[in-house]
Structure formats: C-alpha cells, structure tokens
N, C-alpha and C positions, 0 to 999 in steps of 0.2 A: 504494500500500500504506500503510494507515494501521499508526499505532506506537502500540499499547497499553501497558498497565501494563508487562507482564513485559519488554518489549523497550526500554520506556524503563529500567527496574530496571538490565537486563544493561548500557546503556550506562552510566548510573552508575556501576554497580560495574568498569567495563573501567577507568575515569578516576580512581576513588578515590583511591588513593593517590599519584596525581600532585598533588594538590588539596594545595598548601602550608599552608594555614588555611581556617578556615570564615569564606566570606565574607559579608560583612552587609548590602550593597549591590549591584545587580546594573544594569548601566549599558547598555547597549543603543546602540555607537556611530555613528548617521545619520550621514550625509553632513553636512560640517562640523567634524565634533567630534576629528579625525586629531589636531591641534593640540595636544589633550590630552595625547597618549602623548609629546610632548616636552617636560612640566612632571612626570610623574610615573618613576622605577625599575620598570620589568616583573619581577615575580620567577618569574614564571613561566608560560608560551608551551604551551596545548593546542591543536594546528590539528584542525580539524572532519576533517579528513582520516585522524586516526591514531583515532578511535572509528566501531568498526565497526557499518556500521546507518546511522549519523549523515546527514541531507540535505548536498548539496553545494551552497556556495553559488556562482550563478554568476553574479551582478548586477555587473555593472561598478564597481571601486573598490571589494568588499566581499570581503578578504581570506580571510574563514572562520577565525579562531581566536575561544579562549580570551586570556584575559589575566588574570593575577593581580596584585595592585597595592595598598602602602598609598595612599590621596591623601587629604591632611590628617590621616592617621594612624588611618582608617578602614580595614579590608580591604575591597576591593572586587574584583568578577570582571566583566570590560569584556566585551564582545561586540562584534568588531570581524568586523565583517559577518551579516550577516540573512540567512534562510530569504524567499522571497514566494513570492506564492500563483500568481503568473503565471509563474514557473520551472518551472510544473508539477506541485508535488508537492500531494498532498490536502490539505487544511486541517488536520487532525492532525499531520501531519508538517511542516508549515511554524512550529509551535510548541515542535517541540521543544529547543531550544534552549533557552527560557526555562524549559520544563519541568525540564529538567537544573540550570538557575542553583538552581529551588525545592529540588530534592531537595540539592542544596550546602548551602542552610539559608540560602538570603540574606531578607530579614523586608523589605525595601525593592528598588523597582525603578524608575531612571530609564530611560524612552524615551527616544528621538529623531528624528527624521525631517527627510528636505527633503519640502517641501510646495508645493502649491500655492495663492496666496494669493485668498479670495473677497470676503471682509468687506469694505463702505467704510472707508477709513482706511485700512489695511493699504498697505504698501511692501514691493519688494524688501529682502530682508535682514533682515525684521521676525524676531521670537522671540514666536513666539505657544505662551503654555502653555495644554495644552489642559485643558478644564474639563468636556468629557463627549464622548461620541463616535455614531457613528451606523454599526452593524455590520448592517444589513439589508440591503444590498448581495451579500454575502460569507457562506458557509454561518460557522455555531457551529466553534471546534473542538473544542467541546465533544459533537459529535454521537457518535453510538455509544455502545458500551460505556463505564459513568463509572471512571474511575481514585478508587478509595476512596480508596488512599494518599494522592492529595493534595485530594481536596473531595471535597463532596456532591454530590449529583446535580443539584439546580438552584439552582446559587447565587445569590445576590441581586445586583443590579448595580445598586443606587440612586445607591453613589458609587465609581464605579469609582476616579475620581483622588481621593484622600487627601482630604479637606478640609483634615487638620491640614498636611498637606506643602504644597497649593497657600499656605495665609497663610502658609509658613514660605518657599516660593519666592518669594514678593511684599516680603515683606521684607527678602531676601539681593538680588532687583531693586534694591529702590529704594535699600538701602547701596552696589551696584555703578553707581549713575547709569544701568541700563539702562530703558530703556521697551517693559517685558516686555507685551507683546498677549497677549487672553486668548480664546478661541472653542470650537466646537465642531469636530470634524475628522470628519471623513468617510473608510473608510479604502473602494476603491473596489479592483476587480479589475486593471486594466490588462492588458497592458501600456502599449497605448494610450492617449495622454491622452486628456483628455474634448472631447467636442462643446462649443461654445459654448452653444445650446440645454439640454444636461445641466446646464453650469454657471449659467446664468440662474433654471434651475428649483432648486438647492441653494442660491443666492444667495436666492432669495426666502424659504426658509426659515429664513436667519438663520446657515445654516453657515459656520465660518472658513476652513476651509482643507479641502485634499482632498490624497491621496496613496495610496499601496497597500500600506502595510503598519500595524503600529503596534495596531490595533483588537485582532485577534486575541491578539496580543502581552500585551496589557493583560486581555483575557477571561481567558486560561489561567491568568495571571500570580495575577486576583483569587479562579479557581477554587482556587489552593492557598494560600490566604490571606497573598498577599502586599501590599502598601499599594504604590501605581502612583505616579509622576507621569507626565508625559507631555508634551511639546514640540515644536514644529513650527519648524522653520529657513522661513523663505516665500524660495525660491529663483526663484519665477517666480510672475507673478499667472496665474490660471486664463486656460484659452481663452475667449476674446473681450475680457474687459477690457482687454486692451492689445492696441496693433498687428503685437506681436511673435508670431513661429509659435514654436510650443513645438519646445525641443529639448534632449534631457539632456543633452549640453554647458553647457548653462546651470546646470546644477544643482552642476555639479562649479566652476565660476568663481564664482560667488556664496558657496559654500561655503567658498571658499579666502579670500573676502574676509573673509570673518562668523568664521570657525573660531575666532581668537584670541578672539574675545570670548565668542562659545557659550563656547570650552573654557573658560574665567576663571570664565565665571559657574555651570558646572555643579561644577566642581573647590571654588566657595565655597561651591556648596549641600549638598555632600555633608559637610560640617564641618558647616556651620548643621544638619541632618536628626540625623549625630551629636549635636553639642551639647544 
C-alpha cells in the first residue's frame, strides 16, 4: 500500500505537537553513527511505532525512532533506523520517513549508510561522500500520484548532493585530519549481496560503492526541496574483490570501529553547514 499526500498529512499532524522545535537539519542515522547519540542531550524520543500508518522498521540494529536534539547548537531531528525496500514495503512507503523530516520544515538533510566498497583505492573503514548516485536499479518513489505539497511533478536531479554542502564537507575533512573518499553509490534492491560478476560490471563503470538504501532517500528528500549530503561508511569491499564471503556481521564490527570518528566528523559538519 503506497502512502499518498493525505495519509502522509494525517501522520504529521498525529506527531505535531510532540515536535519540540522546528528542526533544521535532518540526519539519517547508518550503521556506524550510534556513537553520536553519546556526545549529544535527546530532548525528545518519537518511536515509528506510536504514529499510526507509519512502516515498521525491521532491519537488524535499526531501532525505529524519532530523535530531537540540539548538536552544536543547531536543532536537529536524527533518524535512528531506516525504512528499505527489501523489508517489503513499496517504494513510497519506504520514504516516508524522510517525507515527514520535510513537512517538520528541516531545509538540510544528512544521509548515511554502510556500504559496500568498489572503487580502487578504497579500504575497509573508508568514509566515502557520495557525489551522485545511480537509482535505475530501484523503481522512482516518486511514481504515482505527485504530492503538490511538497514538489513538482518532475523534479530536476542534476545535483542531487549540495554542491555548496559537498566543498563545505571537504573542508570540515581536511580541519578533522580525515581522508574523506568521494564516489558515486549505487543504491541496489537486496537483500542479497551482489554476485561478483554484478560487481565487476558497476566496477567498470566507475561506481564507489553499493548498498540498499540511501538513493530513494535523497530523491524524495530533493523532490521537497530539500539540499542532501550523502555518505557511505565502506564496511566490506564488494563481492569478489577480496577473499572474504560477505556477511552482515561484518557491517555491525566495522561500524563499531569507524562510529567515533563518523560520529566526530558528522557532529563538526552540522556546525560548519550552520555556520
């Protein structure tokens, strides 16, 4: 069942008055980024669970709430756990989350993700921000009926991620000593990872990294004109490049190692973005 206008509207308005301030920044928190919620005050906890309608998320390590938060003295609204499209819900529905962050009034929106790493160069543990992405995989969830309230009917997607945001993320990099990798991502159905073969063939294309959510994410996000970045944790390099068999274990120990510094570096961009 996809969730049109009026049924995103009703859920808004069920949450409204829980909403402590209008938040300005909307954070999207991947695997990795836990690390965060013990540098920042929560003032205020919506679990996906008390808004009726609302997708259930059932991805391993993704809690399902709201989170309200100054960090750095910005309001911000954290998303700690994601909707995906291999959960089984339609592609409309696996955005609504972010579509709700919009009707909040947030003007900025940080992704995140674990990924898988394609590019030569690339290590475990890298931080690749992404610089454009590749949604042909994976229906529009833009398809159907267009929500007027928040865009037009075909929006433009020349730059989905910021430009002004990526030089202002290369810059909080290189103040934080990180060696921020930059690519294009691929967000791909799953659940299963990919064939070697698949990744040989996106390899040759030039693509960074690959994973299953995040694309979408960033579509809806730009159809309500909101300005995107967008970030890949490389928790495993894709099937075949290395010896090792893919296994989502992996994602959750890599994560744990990287988390302090993701969380450092995304907590200094969210000041720098203010600033």
């Amino acid at each position: 069942m996809s969730v049109g206008g009026k049924k995103l509207e009703a859920m808004y308005e069920s949450i409204k008055k829980e909403i402590p301030y209008k938040p300005e920044i909307g954070i999207v928190l991947g695997s990795g980024l836990g690390d965060i919620l013990n540098s920042i005050k929560v003032d205020k906890i919506i679990p996906y669970t008390s808004i009726d309608g609302f997708p259930k998320s059932t991805a391993p390590d993704h809690k399902g709430q709201y989170l309200f938060a100054y960090i750095n003295d910005v309001p911000c609204v954290l998303m700690q756990g994601r909707v995906h499209y291999y959960e089984g819900y339609d592609i409309q529905t696996v955005v609504v989350p972010q579509r709700l962050m919009a009707l909040m009034g947030i003007k900025k929106a940080i992704l995140t993700n674990a990924a898988g790493g394609m590019a030569s160069g690339f290590s475990v543990g890298d931080i690749m921000m992404i610089t454009d992405h590749i949604s042909s995989f994976i229906p529009s969830p833009l398809r159907g009926e267009n929500i007027d309230e928040l865009g037009v009917r075909f929006p433009d997607m020349t730059h989905v991620y910021s430009k002004e945001l990526c030089s202002i993320a290369r810059s909080v990099a290189a103040k934080c000593k990180l060696d921020l990798k930059e690519g294009i991502y691929v967000q791909l159905s799953g659940p299963q990872f990919e064939t070697p073969a698949e990744i040989n063939f996106y390899k040759s294309l030039g693509w960074g990294a690959c994973g299953m959510s995040t694309v979408v994410e960033a579509i809806a996000l730009r159809h309500a004109n909101v300005e995107v970045l967008g970030f890949s944790l490389i928790t495993n390099m894709a099937a075949g490049l290395s010896s090792a068999l893919l296994d989502g274990t992996d994602v959750v120990e890599v994560a744990s190692k990287r988390g302090s510094v993701f969380s450092s570096y995304i907590m200094s961009l969210v000041g720098a973005i203010k600033g």
